[in-house]
C-alpha positions in Angstrom: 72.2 -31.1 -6.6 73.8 -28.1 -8.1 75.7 -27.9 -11.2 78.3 -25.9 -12.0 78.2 -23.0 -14.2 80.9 -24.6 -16.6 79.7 -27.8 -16.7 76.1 -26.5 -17.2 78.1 -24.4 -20.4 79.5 -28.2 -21.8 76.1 -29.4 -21.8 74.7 -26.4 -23.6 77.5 -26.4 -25.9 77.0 -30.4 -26.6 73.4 -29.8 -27.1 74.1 -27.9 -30.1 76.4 -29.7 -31.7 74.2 -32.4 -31.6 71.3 -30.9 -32.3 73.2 -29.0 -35.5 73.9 -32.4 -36.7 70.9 -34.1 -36.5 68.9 -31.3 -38.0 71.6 -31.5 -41.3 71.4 -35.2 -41.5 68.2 -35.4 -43.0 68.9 -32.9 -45.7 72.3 -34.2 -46.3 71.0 -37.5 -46.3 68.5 -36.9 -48.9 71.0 -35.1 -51.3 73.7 -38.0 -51.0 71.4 -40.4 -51.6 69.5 -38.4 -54.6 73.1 -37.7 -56.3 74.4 -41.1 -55.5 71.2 -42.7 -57.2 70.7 -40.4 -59.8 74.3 -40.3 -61.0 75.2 -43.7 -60.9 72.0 -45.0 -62.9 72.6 -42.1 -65.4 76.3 -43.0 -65.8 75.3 -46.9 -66.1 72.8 -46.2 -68.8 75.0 -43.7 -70.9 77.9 -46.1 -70.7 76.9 -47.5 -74.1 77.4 -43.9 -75.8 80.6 -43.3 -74.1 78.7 -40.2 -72.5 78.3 -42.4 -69.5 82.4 -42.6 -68.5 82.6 -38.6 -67.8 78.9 -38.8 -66.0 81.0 -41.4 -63.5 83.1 -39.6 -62.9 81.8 -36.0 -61.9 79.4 -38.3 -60.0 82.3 -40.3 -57.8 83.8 -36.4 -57.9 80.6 -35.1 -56.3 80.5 -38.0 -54.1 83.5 -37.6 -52.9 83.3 -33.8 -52.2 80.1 -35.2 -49.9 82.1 -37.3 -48.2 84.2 -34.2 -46.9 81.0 -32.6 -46.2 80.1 -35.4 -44.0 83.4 -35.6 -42.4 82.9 -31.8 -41.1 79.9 -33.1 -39.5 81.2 -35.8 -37.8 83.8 -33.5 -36.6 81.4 -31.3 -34.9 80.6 -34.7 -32.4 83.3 -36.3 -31.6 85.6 -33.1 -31.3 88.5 -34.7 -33.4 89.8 -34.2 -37.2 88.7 -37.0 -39.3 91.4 -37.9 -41.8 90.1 -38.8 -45.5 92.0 -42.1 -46.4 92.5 -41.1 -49.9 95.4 -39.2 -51.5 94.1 -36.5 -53.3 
């Protein structure tokens, strides 16, 4: 069966959109996780000096910019913008 040379192209294309995103989810995975984790525990613990409210808050900040990151991925594999559903 013989393809045809633009379908053989959307394959090729797919294949590396996909394989882009795979390979980043491990790394991005890792470094949500780590300042999800790491934030959040130090912000908790400070809360008692008051240092702990501004730790929460570059923390739901960098969470949030993350987020976007993630959302540029995901864009990449199902070829469609997704919308944020928070005003900024």
């Amino acid at each position: 069966m013989m393809c045809s040379v633009s379908t053989l192209k959307h394959w090729i294309r797919r294949l590396g959109k996909d394989s882009l995103n795979l390979i980043t989810g491990l790394p991005m995975g890792t470094l949500t996780f780590s300042v999800a984790v790491t934030g959040w525990s130090l912000g908790l613990g400070l809360l008692i000096t008051l240092l702990g409210f501004p730790v929460l808050l570059v923390t739901a900040l960098a969470l949030r910019g993350l987020a976007h990151i993630e959302r540029g991925r995901a864009r990449l594999v199902i070829d469609e913008p997704l919308v944020a559903r928070y005003e900024t």
